[in-house]
Wavefront OBJ file of the C-alpha trace (Angstrom):
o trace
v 45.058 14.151 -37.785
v 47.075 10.627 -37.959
v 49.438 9.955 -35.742
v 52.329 8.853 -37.643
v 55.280 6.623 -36.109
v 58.651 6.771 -36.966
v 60.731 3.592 -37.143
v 64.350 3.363 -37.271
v 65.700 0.409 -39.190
v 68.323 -1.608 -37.586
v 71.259 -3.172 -38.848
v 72.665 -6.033 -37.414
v 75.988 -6.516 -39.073
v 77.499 -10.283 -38.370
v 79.655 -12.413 -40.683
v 78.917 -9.390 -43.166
v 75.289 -10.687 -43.180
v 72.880 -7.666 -42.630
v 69.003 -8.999 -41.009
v 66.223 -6.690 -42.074
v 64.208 -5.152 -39.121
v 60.561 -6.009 -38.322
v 57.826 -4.273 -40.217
v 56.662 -1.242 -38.011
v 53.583 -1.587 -36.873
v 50.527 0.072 -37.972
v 49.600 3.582 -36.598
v 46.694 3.133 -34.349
v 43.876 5.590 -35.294
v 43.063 8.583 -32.888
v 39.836 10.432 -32.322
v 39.158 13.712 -34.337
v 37.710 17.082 -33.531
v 35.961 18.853 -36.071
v 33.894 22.280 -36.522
v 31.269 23.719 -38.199
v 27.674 25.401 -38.449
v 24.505 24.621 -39.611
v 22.158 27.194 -41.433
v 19.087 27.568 -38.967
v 15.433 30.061 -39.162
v 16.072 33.128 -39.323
v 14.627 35.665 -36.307
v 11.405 36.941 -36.966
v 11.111 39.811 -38.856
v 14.285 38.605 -41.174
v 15.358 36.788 -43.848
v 18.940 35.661 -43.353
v 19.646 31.982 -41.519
v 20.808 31.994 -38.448
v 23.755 29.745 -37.857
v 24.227 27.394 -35.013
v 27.952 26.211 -34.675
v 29.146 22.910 -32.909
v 32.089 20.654 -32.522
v 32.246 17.467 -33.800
v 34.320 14.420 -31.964
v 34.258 11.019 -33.880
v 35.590 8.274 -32.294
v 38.100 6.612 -33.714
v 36.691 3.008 -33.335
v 33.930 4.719 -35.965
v 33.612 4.349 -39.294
v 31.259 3.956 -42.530
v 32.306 -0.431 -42.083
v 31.918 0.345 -38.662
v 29.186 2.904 -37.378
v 28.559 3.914 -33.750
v 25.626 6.340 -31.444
v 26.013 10.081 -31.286
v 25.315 12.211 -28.358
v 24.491 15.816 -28.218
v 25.673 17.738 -25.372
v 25.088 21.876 -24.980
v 25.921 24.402 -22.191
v 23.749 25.878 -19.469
v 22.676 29.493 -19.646
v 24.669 32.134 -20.823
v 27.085 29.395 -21.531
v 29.199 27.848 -24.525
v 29.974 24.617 -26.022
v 32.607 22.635 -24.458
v 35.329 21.957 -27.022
v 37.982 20.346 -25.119
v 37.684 16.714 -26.101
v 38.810 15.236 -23.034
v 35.805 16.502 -21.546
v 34.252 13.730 -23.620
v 37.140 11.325 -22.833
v 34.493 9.045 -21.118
v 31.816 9.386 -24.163
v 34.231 8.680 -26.927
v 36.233 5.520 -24.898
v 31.927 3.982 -24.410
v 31.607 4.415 -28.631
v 29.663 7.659 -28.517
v 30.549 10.247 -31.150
v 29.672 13.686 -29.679
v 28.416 17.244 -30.630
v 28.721 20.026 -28.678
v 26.639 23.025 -29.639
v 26.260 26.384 -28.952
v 22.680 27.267 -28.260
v 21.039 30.279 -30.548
v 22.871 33.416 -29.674
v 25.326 32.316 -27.117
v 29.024 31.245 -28.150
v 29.641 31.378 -32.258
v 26.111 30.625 -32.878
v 24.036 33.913 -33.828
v 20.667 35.316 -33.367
v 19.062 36.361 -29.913
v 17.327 33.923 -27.162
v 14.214 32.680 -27.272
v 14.569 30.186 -23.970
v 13.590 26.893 -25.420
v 11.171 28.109 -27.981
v 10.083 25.226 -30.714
v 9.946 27.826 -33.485
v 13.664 28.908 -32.779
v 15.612 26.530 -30.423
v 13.657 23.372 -31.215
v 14.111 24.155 -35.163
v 17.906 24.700 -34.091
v 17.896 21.104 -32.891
v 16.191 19.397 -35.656
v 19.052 21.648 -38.310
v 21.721 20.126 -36.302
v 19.777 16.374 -35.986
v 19.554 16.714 -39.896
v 23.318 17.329 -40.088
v 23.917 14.131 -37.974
v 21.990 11.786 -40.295
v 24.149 12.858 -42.671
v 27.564 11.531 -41.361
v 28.676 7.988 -42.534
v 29.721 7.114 -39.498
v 26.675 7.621 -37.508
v 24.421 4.615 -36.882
v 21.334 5.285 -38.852
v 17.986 3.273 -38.095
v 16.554 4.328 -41.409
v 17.047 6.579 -43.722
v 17.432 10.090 -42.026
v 17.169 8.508 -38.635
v 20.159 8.570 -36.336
v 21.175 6.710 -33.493
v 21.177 9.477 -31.061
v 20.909 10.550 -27.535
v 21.773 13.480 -25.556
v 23.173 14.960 -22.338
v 23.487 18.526 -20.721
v 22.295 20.910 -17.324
v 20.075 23.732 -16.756
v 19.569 25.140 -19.714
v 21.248 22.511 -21.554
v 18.497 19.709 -20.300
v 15.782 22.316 -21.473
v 17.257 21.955 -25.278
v 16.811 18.271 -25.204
v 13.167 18.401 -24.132
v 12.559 21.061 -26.567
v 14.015 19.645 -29.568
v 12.494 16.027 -28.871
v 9.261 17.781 -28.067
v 9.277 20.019 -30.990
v 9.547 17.111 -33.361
v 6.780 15.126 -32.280
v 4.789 18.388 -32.845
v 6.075 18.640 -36.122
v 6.720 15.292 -37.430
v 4.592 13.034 -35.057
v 8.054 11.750 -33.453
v 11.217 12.339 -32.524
v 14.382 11.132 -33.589
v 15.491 10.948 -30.153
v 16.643 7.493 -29.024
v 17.398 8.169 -25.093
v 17.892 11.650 -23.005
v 19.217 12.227 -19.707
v 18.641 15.910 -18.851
v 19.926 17.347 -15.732
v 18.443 20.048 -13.922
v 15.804 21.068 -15.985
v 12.568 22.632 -15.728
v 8.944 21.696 -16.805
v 6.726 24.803 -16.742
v 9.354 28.049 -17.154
v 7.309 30.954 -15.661
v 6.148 28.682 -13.128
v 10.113 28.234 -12.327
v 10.898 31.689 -12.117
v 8.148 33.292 -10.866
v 5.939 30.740 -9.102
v 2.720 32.538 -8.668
v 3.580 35.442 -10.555
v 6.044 36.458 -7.244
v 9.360 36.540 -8.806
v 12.310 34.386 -7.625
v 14.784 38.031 -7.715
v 17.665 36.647 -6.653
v 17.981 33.693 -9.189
v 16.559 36.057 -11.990
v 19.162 38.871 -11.309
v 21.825 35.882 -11.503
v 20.193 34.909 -14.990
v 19.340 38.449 -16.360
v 23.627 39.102 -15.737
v 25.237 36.056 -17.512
v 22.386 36.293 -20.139
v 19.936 39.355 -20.366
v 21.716 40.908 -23.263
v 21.064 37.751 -25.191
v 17.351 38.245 -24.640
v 14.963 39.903 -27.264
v 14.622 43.678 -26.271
v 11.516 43.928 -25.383
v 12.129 40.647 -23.045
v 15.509 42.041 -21.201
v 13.364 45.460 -20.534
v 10.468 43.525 -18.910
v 12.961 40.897 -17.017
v 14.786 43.682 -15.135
v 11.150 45.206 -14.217
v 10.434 42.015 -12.833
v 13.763 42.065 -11.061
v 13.413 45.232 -9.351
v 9.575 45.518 -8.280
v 9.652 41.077 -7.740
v 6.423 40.683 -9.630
v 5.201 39.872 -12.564
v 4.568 43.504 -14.677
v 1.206 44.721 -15.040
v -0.502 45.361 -18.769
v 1.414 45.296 -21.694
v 4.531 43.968 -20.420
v 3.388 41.196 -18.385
v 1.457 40.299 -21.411
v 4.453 40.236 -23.725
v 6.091 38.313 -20.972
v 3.377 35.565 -20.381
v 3.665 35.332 -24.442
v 6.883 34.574 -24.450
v 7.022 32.148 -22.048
v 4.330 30.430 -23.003
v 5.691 27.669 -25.260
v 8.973 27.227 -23.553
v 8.775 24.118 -21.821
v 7.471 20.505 -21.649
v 4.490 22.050 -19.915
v 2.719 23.690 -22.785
v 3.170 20.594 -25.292
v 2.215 18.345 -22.737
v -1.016 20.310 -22.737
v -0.900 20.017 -26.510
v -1.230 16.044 -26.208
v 2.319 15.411 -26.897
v 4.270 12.487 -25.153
v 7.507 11.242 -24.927
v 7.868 7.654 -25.886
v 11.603 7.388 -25.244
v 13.500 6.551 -21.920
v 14.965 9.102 -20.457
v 17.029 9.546 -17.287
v 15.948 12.650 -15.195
v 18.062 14.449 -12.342
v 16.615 17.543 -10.368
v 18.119 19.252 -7.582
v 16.036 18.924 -4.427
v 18.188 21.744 -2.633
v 17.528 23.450 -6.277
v 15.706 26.982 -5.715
v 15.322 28.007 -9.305
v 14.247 24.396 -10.842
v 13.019 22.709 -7.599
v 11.705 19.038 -7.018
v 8.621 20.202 -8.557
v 9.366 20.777 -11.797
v 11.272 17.131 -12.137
v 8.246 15.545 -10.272
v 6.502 17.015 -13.137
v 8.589 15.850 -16.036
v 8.887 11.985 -14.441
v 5.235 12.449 -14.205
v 3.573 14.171 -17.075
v 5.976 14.135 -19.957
v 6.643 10.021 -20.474
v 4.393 7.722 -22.353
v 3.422 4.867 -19.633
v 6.292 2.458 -21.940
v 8.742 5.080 -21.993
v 8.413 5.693 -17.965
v 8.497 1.809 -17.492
v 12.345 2.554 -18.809
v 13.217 5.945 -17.189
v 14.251 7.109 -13.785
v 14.381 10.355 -11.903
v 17.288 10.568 -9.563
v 17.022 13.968 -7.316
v 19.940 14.786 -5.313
v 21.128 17.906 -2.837
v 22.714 19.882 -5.241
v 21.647 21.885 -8.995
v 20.475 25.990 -8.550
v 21.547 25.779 -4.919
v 21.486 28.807 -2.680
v 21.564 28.376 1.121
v 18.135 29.621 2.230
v 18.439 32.377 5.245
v 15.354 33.882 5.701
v 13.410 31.563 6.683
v 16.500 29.175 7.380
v 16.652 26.079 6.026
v 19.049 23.189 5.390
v 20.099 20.189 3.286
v 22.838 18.017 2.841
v 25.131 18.040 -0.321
v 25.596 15.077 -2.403
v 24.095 12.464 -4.385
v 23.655 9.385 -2.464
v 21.175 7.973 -5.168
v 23.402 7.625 -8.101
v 25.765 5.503 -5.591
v 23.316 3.901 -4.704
v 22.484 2.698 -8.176
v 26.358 2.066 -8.760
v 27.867 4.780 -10.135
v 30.329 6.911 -8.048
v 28.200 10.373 -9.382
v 25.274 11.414 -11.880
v 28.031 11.362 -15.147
v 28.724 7.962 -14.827
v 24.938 6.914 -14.190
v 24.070 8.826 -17.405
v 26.991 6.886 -19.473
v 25.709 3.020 -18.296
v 21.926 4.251 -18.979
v 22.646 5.581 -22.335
v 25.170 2.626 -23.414
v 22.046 0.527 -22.365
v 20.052 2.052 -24.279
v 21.830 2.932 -27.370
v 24.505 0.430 -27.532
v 22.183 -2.164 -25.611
v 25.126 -3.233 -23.426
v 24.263 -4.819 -19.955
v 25.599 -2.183 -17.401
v 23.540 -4.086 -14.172
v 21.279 -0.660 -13.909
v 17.968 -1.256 -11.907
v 15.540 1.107 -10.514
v 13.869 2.058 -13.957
v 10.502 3.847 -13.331
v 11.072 4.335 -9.591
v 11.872 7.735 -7.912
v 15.152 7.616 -6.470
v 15.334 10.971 -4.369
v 18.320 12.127 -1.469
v 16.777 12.943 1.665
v 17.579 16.269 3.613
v 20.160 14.546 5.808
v 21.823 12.468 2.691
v 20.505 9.094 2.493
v 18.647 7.796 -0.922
v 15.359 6.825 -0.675
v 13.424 4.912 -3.532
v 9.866 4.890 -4.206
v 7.361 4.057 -7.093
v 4.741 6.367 -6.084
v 4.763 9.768 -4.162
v 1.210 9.834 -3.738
v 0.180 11.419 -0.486
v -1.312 9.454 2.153
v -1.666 11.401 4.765
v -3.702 14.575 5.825
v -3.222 16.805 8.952
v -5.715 19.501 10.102
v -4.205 22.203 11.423
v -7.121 24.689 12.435
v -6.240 28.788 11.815
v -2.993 30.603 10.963
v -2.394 34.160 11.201
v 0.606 35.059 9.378
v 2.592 37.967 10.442
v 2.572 41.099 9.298
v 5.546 43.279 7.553
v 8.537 41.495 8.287
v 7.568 39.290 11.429
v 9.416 35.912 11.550
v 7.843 33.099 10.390
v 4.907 30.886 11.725
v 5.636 27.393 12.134
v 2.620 25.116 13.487
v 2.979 21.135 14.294
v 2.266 18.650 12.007
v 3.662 15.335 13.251
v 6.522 14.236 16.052
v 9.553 12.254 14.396
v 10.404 9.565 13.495
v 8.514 9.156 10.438
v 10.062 9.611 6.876
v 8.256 11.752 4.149
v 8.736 12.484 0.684
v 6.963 13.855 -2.430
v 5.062 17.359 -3.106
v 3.445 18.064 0.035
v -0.184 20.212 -0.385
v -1.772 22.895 1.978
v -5.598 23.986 1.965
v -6.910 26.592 3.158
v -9.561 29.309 3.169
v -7.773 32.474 2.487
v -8.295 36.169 3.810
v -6.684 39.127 2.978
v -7.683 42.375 2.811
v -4.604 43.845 1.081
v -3.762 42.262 -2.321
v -0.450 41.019 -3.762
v 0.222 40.185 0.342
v 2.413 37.239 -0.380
v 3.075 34.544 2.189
v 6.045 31.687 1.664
v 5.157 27.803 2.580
v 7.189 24.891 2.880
v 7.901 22.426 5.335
v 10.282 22.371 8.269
v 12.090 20.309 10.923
v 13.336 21.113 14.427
v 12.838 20.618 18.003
v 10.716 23.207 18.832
v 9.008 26.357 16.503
v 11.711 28.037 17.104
v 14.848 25.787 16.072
v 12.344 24.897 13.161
v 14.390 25.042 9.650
v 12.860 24.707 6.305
v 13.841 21.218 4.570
v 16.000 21.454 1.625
v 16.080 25.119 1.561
v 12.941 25.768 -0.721
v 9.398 27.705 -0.086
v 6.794 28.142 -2.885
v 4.610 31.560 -2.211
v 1.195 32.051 -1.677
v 0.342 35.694 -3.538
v -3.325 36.740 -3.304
v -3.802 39.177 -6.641
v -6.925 40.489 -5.167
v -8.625 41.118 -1.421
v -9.748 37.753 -0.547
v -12.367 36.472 1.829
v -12.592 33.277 2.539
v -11.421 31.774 -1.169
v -10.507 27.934 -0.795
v -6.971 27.414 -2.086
v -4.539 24.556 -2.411
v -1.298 25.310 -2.399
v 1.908 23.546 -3.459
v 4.826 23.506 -1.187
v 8.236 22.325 -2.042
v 8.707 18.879 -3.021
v 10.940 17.183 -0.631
v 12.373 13.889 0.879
v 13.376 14.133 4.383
v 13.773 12.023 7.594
v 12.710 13.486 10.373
v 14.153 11.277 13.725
v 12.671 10.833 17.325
v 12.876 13.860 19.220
v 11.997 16.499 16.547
v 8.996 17.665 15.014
v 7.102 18.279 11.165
v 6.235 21.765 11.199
v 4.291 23.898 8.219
v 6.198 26.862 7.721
v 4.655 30.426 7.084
v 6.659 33.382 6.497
v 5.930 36.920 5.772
v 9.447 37.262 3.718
v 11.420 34.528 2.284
v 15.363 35.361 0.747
v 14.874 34.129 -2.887
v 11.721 36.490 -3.598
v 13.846 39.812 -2.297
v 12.251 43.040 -3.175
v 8.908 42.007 -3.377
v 6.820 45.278 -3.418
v 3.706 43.683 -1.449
v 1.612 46.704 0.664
v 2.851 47.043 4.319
v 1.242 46.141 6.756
v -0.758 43.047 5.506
v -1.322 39.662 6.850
v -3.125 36.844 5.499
v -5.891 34.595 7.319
v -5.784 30.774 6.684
v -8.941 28.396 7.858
v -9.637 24.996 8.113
v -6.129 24.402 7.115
v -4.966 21.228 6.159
v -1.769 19.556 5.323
v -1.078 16.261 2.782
v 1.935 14.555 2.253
v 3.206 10.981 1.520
v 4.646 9.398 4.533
v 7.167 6.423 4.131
v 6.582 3.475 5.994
v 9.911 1.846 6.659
l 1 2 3 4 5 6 7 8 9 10 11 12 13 14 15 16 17 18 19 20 21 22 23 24 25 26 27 28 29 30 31 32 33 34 35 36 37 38 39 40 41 42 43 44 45 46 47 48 49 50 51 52 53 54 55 56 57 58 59 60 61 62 63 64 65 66 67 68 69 70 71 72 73 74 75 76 77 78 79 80 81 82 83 84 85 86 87 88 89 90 91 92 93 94 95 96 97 98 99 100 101 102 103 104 105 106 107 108 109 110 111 112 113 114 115 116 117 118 119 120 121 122 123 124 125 126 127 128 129 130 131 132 133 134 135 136 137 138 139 140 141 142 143 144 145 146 147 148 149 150 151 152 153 154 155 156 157 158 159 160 161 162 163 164 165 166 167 168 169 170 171 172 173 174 175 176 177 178 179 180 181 182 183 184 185 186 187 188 189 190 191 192 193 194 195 196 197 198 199 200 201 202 203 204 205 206 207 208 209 210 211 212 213 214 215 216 217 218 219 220 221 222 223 224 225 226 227 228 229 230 231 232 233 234 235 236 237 238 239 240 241 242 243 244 245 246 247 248 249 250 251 252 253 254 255 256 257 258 259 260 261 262 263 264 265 266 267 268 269 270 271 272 273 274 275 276 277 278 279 280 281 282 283 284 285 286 287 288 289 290 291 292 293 294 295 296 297 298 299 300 301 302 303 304 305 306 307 308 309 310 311 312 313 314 315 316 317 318 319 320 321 322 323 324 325 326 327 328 329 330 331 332 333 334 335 336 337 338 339 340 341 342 343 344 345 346 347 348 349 350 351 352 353 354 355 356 357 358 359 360 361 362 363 364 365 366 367 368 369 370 371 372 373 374 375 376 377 378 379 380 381 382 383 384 385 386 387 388 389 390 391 392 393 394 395 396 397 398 399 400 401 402 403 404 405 406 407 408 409 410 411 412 413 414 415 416 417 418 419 420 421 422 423 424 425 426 427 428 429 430 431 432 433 434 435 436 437 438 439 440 441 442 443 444 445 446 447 448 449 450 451 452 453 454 455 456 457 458 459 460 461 462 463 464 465 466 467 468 469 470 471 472 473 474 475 476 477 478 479 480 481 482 483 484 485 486 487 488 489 490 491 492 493 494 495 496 497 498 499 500 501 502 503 504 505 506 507 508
């Protein structure tokens, strides 16, 4: 809608002379909000289109004379698109048009969730891409080619990966000019069942703001992973690998695919659904070398964030990092890194192909390379049995600084299988003030009786600072808050020899 301006006329009366007013002034132009759906693929078995529905917010500076970038932006999971346009205020003010979509079967769009599949959601990006290249206000590069980038959390940073991804399968590229995904993850199962040992309390939280949204089938096997906290045995673990088999960067990295675009990643290193490890893995594995020499990972104390009990832990909120590249949070650092990119406007942003990671007591730390550096012996561990508190055995005294995905090997007994032990590391005093860094363990889950099986194990990514009068400590406990319920035979303890620990240790 125009804004129209009403202008009285004035009438000066003097001598009986009457002096026309000024001509008003033109109305200035105003954004506008539009909505709509695109026809998608139908759900297997079925013939009738799925639709996706967005809204549409063209600036008002655009035009066919005068054409500007478009950004996608989509809602986390169980979600729906945000429609209030001064949401976008920000966006629109830089030059950006916008959509805002709702992902397949959440908000107006139809058909049921497929998490990030490229035969469903990635096809539901390209519909939607197609749609934008045919607006005459959006920049095209060539025919069919928009100017695009994209922005979104959670589940809306896995859409971006998926529909860039998913075109490069298809087409050989991707449309895709820039992406800055938040909070996203790189291998799914891995994410929510790390070692098959299921993360309960974040997949309860999931299964209630979106189970119903799920496929059947899926919903029947996710709430039998819920309530035994392991992966299902025969048929329906099978149908579950399946199904999360495509749905991430993981598998099409493993396909050959690359993404030769910058993009600007943030992961939550207090995150306990999508650690560290999962951003570590994008930063690392899904970027062309080019496309890395323009991209950034920024982790901060903050995304899936529960406060870790059992074993306790800690971490600072906040995001030092993007302040420390300039911006006063992650928003504003993903508006100067896209206008960069898309509108190539100078916005002073440095630190492109760097790690840029808050420590556990909320200081940013910067690094090229997280390689480790350093190894540790640390001899034999019993872990306890049933619900004993944890074990945590010396690595190193403070100070020292260390960041990166720290590694444990080990020769592993057990004579009960599915025993599961959590890892990660800690800081404290002594053993018994110890407290697990950022609030994340990974599990160690033996499927079988073991007997002496060499094993490297990740732990939790971290970046912490550890200062003079504490200690490093590897933490091993029996139980561990975010894998509740886990149905493991009682009593059972696991054996680790020759254990060793590596990790990257900052010099300052």
């Amino acid at each position: 809608m125009r804004r129209t301006v009403s202008v009285a006329s004035a009438l000066l009366f003097f001598g009986a002379v009457l002096v026309p007013a000024p001509a008003a002034a033109a109305a200035p132009a105003e954004d506008t909000v539009t909505t709509g759906c695109v026809a998608s693929v139908p759900e297997p078995g079925t013939s009738a289109p799925v639709k996706i529905c967005y809204t549409l917010f063209k600036p008002a500076v655009a035009s066919s004379g005068h054409t500007v970038p478009l950004l996608f932006s989509s809602h986390g999971w169980g979600g729906s698109r945000t429609t209030d346009i001064r949401q976008f205020r920000a966006h629109l003010d830089a030059g950006f048009g916008i959509l805002s979509f709702d992902q397949r079967s959440f908000g107006e769009s139809g058909g049921v969730a497929h998490v990030m599949n490229p035969d469903y959601e990635g096809q539901d990006v390209i519909k939607l891409i197609d749609f934008v290249a045919s607006l005459n206000w959006v920049t095209k590069q060539r025919p069919g080619d928009p100017l695009i980038g994209a922005i979104g959390g959670s589940y809306g940073g896995g859409y971006q990966l998926a529909g860039a991804f998913t075109e490069i399968r298809d087409f050989g590229r991707t449309r895709f000019d820039a992406l800055a995904p938040e909070i996203t993850w790189w291998d799914l199962k891995r994410s929510l069942a790390p070692s098959e040992a299921a993360r309960t309390i974040w997949l309860g939280i999931l299964f209630a703001s979106g189970g119903k949204n799920l496929p059947p089938a899926i919903g029947k096997s996710w709430a039998t992973l819920i309530a035994t906290g392991a992966w299902p045995p025969g048929k329906a673990g099978r149908e579950l690998t399946k199904f999360f088999a495509h749905n991430g960067p993981a598998w099409h990295v493993a396909q050959g695919r690359r993404l030769d675009i910058p993009v600007l990643f943030q992961q939550g290193i207090t995150d306990n659904l999508f650690n560290l490890n999962e951003g570590l893995s994008n930063f690392d594995r899904t970027l062309t070398p080019r496309a890395r020499s323009l991209s950034m990972l920024v982790g901060h104390n903050g995304g899936h964030a529960l406060p870790a009990v059992v074993p306790p832990g800690y971490g600072t909120s906040g995001d030092p990092c993007s302040i420390a590249l300039g911006s006063p949070n992650f928003a504003d650092l993903a508006l100067r890194f896209l206008r960069l990119q898309l509108l190539g406007q100078s916005t002073g942003l440095t630190g492109f192909g760097q790690y840029h990671l808050s420590t556990a007591n909320g200081r940013c730390l910067t690094q090229r390379t997280l390689a480790a550096n350093t190894t540790r012996s640390l001899g034999k561990i019993a872990t306890p049995t049933g619900v004993g508190i944890p074990v945590n055995v010396k690595i190193a005294a403070g100070p020292l600084t260390v960041a990166g995905t720290p590694r444990v090997s080990a020769n592993v007994y057990t004579i009960v299988p599915r025993t599961p032990a959590y890892l990660a590391l800690s800081v404290g005093t002594s053993p018994l003030t110890a407290r697990v860094i950022q609030n994340n363990t990974l599990p160690l889950r033996e499927k079988r009786a073991a007997h002496g099986v060499r094993r490297t194990i990740e732990l939790p990514a971290i970046a912490v600072d550890v200062p003079a009068g504490q200690n490093l400590y590897l933490t091993v406990s029996p139980i561990a808050d975010m894998y509740a319920g886990q149905r493991a035979p009682l009593p059972g303890a696991l054996l680790l020899k020759n254990t060793t620990v590596s990790y990257r240790t900052i010099s300052k």
